[in-house]
N, C-alpha and C positions, 0 to 999 in steps of 0.2 A: 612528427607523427604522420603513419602513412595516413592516407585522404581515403585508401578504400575503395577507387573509383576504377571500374573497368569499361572501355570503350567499347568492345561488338555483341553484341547478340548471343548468347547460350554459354558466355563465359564471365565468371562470378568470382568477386571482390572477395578473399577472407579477411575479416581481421578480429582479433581474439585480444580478448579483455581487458576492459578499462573496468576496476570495480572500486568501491568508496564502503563509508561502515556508516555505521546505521541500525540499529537494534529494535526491532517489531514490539512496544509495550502493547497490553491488554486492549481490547475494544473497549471504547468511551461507557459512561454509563448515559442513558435515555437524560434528552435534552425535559423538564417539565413544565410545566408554564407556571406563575408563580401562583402563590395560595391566593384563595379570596378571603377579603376579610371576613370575621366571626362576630358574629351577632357578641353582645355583651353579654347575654343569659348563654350561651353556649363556652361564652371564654372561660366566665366560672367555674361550671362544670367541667371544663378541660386542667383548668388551675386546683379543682378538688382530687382530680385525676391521678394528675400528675404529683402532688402533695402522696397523696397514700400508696404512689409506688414506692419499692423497695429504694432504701438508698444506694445502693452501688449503681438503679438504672440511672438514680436525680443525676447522681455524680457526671456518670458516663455523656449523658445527653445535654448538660451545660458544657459539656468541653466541644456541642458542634455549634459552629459559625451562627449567630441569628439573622434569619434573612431581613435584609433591609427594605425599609418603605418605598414605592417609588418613589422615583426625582435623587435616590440615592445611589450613584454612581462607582462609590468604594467598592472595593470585594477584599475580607481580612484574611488571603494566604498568606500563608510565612512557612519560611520552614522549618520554623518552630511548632506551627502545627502540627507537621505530619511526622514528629515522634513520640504521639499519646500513644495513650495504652493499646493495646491489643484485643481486640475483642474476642469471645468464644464462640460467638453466633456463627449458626451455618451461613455459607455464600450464599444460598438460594433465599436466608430468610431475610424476605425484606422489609422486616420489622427488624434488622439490625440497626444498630445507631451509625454504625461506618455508611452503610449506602443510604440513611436519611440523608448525613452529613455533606455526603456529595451532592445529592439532588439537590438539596438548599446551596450547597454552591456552585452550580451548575446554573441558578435561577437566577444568583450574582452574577456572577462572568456576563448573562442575558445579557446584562444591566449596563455594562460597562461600555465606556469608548473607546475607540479605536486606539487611542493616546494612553487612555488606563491599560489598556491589554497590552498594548508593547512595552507600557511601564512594568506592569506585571511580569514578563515573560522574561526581563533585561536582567530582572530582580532573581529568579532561577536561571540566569546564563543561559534560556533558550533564544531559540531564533526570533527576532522581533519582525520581519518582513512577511507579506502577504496580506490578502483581501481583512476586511473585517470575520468574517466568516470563518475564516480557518485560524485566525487566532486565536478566537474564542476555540474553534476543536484540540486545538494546540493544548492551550492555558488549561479546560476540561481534563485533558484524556492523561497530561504531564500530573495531576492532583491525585487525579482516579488511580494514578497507576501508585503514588506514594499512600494513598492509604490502605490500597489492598496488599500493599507490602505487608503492613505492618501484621494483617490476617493469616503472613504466609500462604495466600490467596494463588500467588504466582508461581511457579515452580516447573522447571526445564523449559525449553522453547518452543511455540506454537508455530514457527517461521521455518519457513527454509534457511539451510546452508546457506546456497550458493541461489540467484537468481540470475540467470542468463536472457537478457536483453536482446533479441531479435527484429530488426530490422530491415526485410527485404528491399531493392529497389529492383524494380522490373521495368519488362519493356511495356511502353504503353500506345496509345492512338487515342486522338483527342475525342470526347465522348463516352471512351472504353464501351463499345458497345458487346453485349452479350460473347457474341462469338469469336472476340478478338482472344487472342491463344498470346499472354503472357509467359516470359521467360525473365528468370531470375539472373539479374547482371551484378549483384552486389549481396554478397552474404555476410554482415555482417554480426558479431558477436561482441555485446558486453556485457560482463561476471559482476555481479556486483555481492560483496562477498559480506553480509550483515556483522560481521564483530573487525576486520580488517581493510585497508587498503593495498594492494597490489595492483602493478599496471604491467602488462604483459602484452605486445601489443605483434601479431601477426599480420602480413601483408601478401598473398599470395593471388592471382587470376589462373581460369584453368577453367575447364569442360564442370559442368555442374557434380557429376556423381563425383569428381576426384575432391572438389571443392566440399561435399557432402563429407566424403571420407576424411579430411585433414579436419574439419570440425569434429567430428566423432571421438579423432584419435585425439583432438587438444583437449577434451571433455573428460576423456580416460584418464590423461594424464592427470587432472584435477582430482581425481575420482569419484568426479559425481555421479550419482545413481550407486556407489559401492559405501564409502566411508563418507559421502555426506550427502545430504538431502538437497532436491534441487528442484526449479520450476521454471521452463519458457516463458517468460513475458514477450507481450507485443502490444503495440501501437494501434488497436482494431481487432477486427477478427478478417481480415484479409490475407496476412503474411500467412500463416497457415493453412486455413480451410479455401483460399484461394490460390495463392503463386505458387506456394509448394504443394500444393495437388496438384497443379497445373504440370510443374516442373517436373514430380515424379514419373509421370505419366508420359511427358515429353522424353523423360530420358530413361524410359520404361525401366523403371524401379519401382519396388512398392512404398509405402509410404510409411514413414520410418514411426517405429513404434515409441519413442520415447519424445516424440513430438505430436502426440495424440491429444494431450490436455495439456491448455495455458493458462494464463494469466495478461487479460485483456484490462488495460493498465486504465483505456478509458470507463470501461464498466463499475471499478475498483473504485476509480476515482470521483466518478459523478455520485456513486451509492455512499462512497466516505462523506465527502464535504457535502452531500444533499443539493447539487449543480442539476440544471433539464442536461440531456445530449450536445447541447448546443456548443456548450460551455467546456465541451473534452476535447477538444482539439490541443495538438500540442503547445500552438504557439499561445494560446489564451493558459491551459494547465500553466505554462511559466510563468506566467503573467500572473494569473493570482496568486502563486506562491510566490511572488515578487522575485524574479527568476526572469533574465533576458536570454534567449537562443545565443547559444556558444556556438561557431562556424558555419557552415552553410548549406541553409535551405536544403532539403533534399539527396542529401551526403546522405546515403546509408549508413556511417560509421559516426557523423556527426547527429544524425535523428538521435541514433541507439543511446550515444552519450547522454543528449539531452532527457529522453527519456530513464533515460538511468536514472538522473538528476531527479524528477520526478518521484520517482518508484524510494527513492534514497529520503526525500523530507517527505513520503506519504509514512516512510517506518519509522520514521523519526515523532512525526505526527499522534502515532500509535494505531495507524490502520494495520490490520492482521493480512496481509497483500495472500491470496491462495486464489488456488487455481477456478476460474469460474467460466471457461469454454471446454469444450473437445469433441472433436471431431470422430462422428461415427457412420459408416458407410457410406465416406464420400460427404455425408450430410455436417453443417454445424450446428450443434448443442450447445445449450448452457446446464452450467453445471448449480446444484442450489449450494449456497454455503452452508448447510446443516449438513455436507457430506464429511468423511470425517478429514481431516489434513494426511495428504499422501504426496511423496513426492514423485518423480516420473522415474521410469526404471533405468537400469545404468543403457550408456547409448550405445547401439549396435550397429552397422551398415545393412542397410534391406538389401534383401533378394532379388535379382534382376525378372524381371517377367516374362514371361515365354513367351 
């Protein structure tokens, strides 16, 4: 496999796609803290309650999970659970018995050790490696997603096609101070394709706008932006709103419209698992997804992999990965997630600048 690496200054590495599958489930439901206990004169009242509701609710609401006392470490998933019946209730109401049922097992998983959660997850043929922390998101979001199955809750894809993994290496000077004028020596590209895997892997150096151009036209051929929906992922918000503004402007182009909004994979990542900033770095991201660096340091073609890897057990996870930067005159933005899921339009070559 080529390495990707180009030796001089204003001439740039392609290499095209390394992609793996992976299918984006629903966003987790709200982690809750557990109940407090009930006065004895108020359990009654809850027990007279419950008594004179109708019987189809008694029914329904003994088939959820009871949450256990502390000091009690079990949690009863099976997957025998998650083929009861089907509720009528709307999504939104959450006085349904499906989203009690999760909260109260959502209060479990809390509960659980690190040794229960990988027991649990072995037990569904998920992934058992990673922090305590994302197990439990794991174990959560893998339930939540079986039982809103059963509501037909879920229906068509919230995800991108195709997610394109960008990695720039540039030139740099130690300090990087303000007015140092980077130039892009490694463009690399990898597809990561949410229902298949393909490895297609291009190796070409050259003047940046041609290297621009041989990206565009390997993009076409995929057809993303036409027949499938797509999104630049990066490592930060530098590859875009830094090197390649920088580069554009170096190699008096304008700046290509279909690289306007990304997917800032550390943003994604510290908002999913609830990490500070500190904690998104890549070499730590592998780390707690129990994930060691594949090749080396600083390989623009080995980062994008890595990151790939990443961006691959965040979907697996059931984070909804969408685009949350973009770049608007010159300036970078964040973009809110209540904007609706768009993908970026099919890729064109910019117009040279007078």
């Amino acid at each position: 496999m080529a390495d990707g690496s180009a030796g001089s200054r204003g001439r740039s590495a392609l290499t095209g796609p390394c992609s793996a599958q992976g299918r984006a489930p629903r966003s987790p439901a709200s982690d809750g803290p557990p109940s407090p206990a009930v006065p004895a004169a108020a359990a009654a009242a809850m027990q007279e309650q419950k008594e004179n509701r109708p019987q189809a609710v008694r029914d329904e609401a003994a088939a959820a999970p009871a949450a256990l006392p502390p000091g009690r470490q079990h949690c009863g998933i099976s997957d025998q659970e998650t083929n009861g019946k089907t509720s009528t209730a709307s999504a939104n109401d959450f006085s349904d018995p499906i989203y009690k049922e999760i909260a109260i097992t959502n209060g479990c998983i809390n509960r659980m050790t690190r040794e229960e959660l990988r027991s649990k997850l072995a037990e569904f043929k998920l992934e058992t490696r990673g922090v305590k922390d994302v197990l439990k998101k794991r174990l959560k979001n893998y339930y939540k997603k079986q039982k809103l199955m059963q509501k037909d809750h879920i229906s068509g894809d919230s995800c991108y096609d195709y997610i394109c993994v960008v990695d720039f290496e540039a030139t740099c000077e130690e300090g990087n101070p303000p007015e140092f004028v980077h130039e892009i020596i490694e463009f690399p590209v990898v597809l990561v394709n949410t229902r298949t895997l393909e490895i297609d892997i291009v190796d070409k150096a050259d003047i940046f706008p041609q290297v621009l151009q041989n990206v565009i036209e390997w993009m076409r051929q995929r057809e993303l932006g036409t027949k499938y929906s797509y999104s630049l992922l990066t490592d930060g918000s530098w590859d875009m709103s830094k090197f390649l503004n920088i580069q554009c402007r170096i190699s008096r182009i304008k700046y290509p419209s279909f690289a306007k909004k990304w997917i800032n994979i550390r943003k994604s990542y510290g908002n999913f698992y609830k990490v500070p900033r500190n904690q998104t770095k890549l070499t730590i991201m592998l780390e707690n997804l129990g994930m060691n660096y594949d090749g080396r340091p600083h390989s623009g073609l080995d980062d994008s992999k890595n990151i790939a890897r990443i961006a691959i057990r965040m979907l697996q996870d059931g984070c909804d990965l969408r685009v949350n930067e973009r770049i608007h005159g010159g300036q970078l933005m964040t973009v809110s997630s209540s904007v609706p899921l768009e993908g970026a339009p099919a890729p064109q070559m910019p117009r040279y600048r007078n």
